[in-house]
Each structure stands twice: as C-alpha cells, then as structure tokens.
N, C-alpha and C positions, 0 to 999 in steps of 0.2 A: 283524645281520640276515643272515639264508642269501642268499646269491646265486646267479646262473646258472653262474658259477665254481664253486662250493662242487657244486653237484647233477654239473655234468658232470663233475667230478674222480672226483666219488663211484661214481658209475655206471661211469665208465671202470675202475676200479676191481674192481667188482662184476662186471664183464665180461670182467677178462684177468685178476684173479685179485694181480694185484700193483702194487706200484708202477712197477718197472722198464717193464714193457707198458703201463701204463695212460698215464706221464708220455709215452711215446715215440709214445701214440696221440694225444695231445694237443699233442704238439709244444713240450715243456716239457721243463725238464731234471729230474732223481730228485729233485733238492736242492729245485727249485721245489714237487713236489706234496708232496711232505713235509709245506712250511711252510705249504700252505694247508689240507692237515688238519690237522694243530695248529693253525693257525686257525682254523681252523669248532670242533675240539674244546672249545677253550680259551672262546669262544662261546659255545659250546652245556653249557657245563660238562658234556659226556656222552663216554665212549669212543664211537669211531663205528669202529672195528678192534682185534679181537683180535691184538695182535701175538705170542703165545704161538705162535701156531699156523702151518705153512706146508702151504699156500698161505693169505696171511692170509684170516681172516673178519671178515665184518661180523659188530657187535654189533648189538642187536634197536634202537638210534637210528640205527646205521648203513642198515640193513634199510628202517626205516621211510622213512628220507630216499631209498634209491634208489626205492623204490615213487612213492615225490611225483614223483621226477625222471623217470620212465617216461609221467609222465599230464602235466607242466609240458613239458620239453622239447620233445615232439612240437608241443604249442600253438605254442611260440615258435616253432618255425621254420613250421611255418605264414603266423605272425603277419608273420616278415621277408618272407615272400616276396610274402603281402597287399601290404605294404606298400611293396614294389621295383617289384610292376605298379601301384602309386597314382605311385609315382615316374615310371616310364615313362608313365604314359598309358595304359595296355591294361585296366587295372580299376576298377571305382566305380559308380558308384548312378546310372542314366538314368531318372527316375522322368518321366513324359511327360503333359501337360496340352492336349487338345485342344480350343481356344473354335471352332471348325469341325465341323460335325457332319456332316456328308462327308466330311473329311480322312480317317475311318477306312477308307472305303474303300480309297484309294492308301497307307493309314500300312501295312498288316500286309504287300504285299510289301516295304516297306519295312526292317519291320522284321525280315523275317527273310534279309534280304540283309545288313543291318549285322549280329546276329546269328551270322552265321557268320563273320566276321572279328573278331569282339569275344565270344566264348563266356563271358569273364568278367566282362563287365557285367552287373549288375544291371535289368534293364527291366521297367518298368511301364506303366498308361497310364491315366488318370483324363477321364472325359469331362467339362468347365469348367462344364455345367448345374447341379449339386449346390453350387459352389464359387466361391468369384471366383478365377480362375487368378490372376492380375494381382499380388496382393496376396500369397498362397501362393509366388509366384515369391519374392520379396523377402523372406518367412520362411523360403526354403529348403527349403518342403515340398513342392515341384516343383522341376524340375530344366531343362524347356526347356517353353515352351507355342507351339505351333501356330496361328497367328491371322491373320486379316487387317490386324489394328491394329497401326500399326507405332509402337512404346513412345517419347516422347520423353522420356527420363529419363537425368539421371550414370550410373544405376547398372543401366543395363538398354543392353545389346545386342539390336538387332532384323538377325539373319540373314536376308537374303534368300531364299526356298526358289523361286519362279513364280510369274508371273501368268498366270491363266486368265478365260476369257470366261463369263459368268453369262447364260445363255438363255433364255428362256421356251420348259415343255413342256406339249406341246399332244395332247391325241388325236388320231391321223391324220385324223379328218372333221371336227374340231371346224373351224366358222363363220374363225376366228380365223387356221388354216392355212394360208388360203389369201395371208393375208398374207406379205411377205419378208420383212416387222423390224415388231414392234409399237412401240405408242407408249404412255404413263404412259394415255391413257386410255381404251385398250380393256381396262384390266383392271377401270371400274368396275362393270363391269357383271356381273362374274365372281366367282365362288367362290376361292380361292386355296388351298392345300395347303400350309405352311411347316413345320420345326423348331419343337417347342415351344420358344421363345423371343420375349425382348423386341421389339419391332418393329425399335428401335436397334439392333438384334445384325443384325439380315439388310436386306441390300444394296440387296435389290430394294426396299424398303419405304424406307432411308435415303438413297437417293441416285439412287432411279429416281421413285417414287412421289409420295411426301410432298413434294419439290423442288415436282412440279405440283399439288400440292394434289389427289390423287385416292386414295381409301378402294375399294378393293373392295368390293360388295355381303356377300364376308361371307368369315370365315377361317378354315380349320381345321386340325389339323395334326398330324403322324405323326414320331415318334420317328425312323424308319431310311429312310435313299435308297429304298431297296426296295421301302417300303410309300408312299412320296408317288410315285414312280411308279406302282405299282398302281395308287393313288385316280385320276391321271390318265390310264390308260392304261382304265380303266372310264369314264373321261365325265364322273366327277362334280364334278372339279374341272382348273385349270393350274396351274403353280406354275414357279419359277426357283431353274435348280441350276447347278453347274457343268458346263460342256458337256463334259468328262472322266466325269464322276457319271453318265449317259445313253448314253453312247456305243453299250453294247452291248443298251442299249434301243430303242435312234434303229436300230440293226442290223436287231434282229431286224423290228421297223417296228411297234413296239406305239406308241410314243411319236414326234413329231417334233419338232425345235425351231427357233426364230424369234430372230431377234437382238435386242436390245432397245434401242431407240433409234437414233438415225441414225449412230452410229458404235459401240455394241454397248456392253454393260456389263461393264465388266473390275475385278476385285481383284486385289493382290497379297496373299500367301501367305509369314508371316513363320514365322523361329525364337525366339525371346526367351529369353533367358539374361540370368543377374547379372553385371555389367560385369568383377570378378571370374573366372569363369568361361572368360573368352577365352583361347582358346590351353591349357585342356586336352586333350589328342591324344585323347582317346576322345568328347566331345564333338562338337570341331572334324570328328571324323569320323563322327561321324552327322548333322551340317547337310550335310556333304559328299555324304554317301549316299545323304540324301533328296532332293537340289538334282539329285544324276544319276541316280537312279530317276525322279525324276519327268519330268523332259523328256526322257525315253529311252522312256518307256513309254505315256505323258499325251499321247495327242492332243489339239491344241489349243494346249498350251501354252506359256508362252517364258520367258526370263531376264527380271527385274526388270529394269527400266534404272535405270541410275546418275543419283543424283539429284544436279541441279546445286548 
C-alpha cells in the first residue's frame, strides 16, 4: 500500500531534481530515500525514476504518483491542523438549540462576541419548536440547548447562564396599569398574547396560572418578541415576557410592565450539554460568554444562586 512516506519522498524528488536535495529536504540520509523507492518500486512492480538520465526523471508511474501527492498532501495537512485545534479546544461544531423563544433576542449579540474569539467554530442555531431539543441533545444532533428546565440526568450537564424576572405587559392605559403587581386573577378576564407553544412550556400559564386555577378568557399568539408586543402595545391583548425582552419597549413607553405576584415571577436560564462535553475549551467558553454578555448588558438580571 503507497504511503504518506512514499508520496512525500516522491514529490521531494520531483521538486529538487535528485536524491541528494530531496533526502536532505526531508531530513533523511541518501541511503535512506534510496531504500524507500525501491520500496514503493518493488510494490508497485513499476519503475517510478528513469536512472539513465541526469537530472533523474520521473517515469509516467512516477508522474502519476506526484500528481496524487500534489491533491493528498495539501489534505493531510490541513487534516493535522483541523485536528490540533480539536486538540486544543479552539475548533468543532457549536450546533445550538434554543426551547426559549426570546432567548434569540440576547443569543445574536451573543453570538457574535464569542464569534470573534473562536472564528473556527462551526455555529448554528435551531429554534426547539420543530424538535424535541432534549432528546436531539443526547443523539448529538445539537450541541448545547438553551432552556429554562434544568435536566436532571447522569448524562446531561445543566450550565447556569441568569435568572431573570417574567412581567406582565400591559398598554400604558390599559384598566390593569394602574395596578403595582398583578395577581393569577386579573388575567381571567383577559385576552393573553403567548409563543406558539404548549401551555407547560411557558411559565406564566405553569407556575403563575394554572397553580390558582385561573384560564384566561381567551389566547392567542405570535411567533417573535416584536410582534406580541405590537399585539400589546395596540390594546388587543397583555401577555408575560422577560423584563430584558421589553425594555426598550417599556422605553420608548408603548408598553408598560407589572410584576407578577407578591414577590414577582422569576426563571432561571440554563446551558445543557452531554455530561461528556465538560471541559471542552470552546464550549466551556461559550456558556462563559453567554453567562457575561448577559449580566453585563441584561437589565434586570442576576447570577443563578447555588443550589443547596
């Protein structure tokens, strides 16, 4: 079988014209590349050097075999160097699963802060509607997912990224305003704005709601941040986002918001990775990046506390 030996001999060869400069480019002695053409020859049953002639020439196997070595070569070292930044940490595949449909907002300066320190990762990002992240993580066809649910599993790491506060937004006149913090139920009587999703998926319905037993008069719901403010900032409906999601809505003063409950509704904001996974350096430094883009920039926001 030709080897990486055999092409680079051959080439060096093809390139200085002899053995003496080719052995001496390679760092070998005359006697050494000798006996590894007559090995490759003796192989390949083919002359691969006219020795007639000076400056030797390749014969048309010899020819052939540097042409392979001109298109293989370059690969391989490529290939090492792929695989020296998989060693280090600086390269590989961030394929990214987001079960938070706000997250997108704070993920893109996100991502192109890690981005410019990590140029050779791979980054993608799949929103978890289409998909069960969850399940995907653990086949490897995602690579970190973004969630509130923090995974109790062997085989799953849950990063902390923030906890942020979940507010109810309100049209500046609506009735509702004038309150300081609502309660489960002033919203029966209301229209609500949510993410197309399962009720169990959003916070306000599982763990503000449903706890008092109270159904909204009725739901309906918009794909992007952008557009469930609109809806709310037109009158027709309120709805509960992250108070970071609003901010420069609450600004400009199309929107206002109310706290929810007598001590406010908060989530935390995980990273989820294959327990595996831990202690890759180019991962480890995207939970990193995202954990201090987000409290550096995320009004509102704070550090997960340590669970006893």
């Amino acid at each position: 079988m030709i080897e990486i030996r055999h092409l680079r001999a051959l080439q060096a060869i093809a390139q200085h014209g002899g053995l003496t400069a080719a052995a001496k480019t390679l760092h070998v002695s005359q006697s050494a590349m000798s006996h590894l053409l007559a090995e490759l020859e003796q192989q390949e049953r083919l002359p691969l050097l006219r020795r007639d002639c000076r400056p030797l020439q390749l014969t048309v196997a010899g020819r052939r075999l540097v042409s392979a070595a001109a298109i293989i070569l370059p690969h391989l070292t490529v290939l090492d160097e792929d695989l020296e930044r998989l060693r280090r940490g600086t390269a590989g595949r961030l394929l990214l699963s987001l079960e938070c449909h706000s997250c997108f907002d704070w993920l893109v300066p996100t991502l192109d802060t890690y981005r410019a320190s990590h140029p050779k990762v791979e980054l993608d990002v799949r929103i978890g509607a289409s998909f069960a992240p969850l399940p995907a993580l653990a086949d490897g066809l995602v690579d970190l997912v973004i969630t509130s649910e923090r995974a109790e599993s062997p085989g799953v790491c849950a990063d902390p990224l923030f906890r942020y506060q979940i507010v109810a937004v309100l049209p500046p006149l609506h009735p509702l305003a004038k309150k300081e913090r609502l309660q489960p139920k002033d919203f029966a009587d209301q229209t609500v704005v949510t993410y197309p999703v399962d009720e169990s998926r959003l916070d306000v319905f599982s763990r503000f709601l449903h706890p008092a037993a109270v159904v909204p008069k009725q739901r309906r719901t918009a794909e992007l941040t952008a557009m469930i403010v609109q809806v709310v900032a037109s009158g027709h409906a309120i709805a509960a986002l992250p108070q970071w999601a609003v901010n420069e809505a609450q600004a400009r003063g199309t929107v206002v918001t109310r706290a929810l409950g007598r001590t406010g509704l908060w989530s935390d904001l995980f990273a989820l990775r294959r327990a595996e996974q831990v202690g890759v350096p180019y991962l480890d430094a995207f939970v990193a990046t995202a954990r201090r883009q987000s409290l550096k920039h995320l009004a509102g926001v704070m550090p997960v506390p340590n669970r006893q």
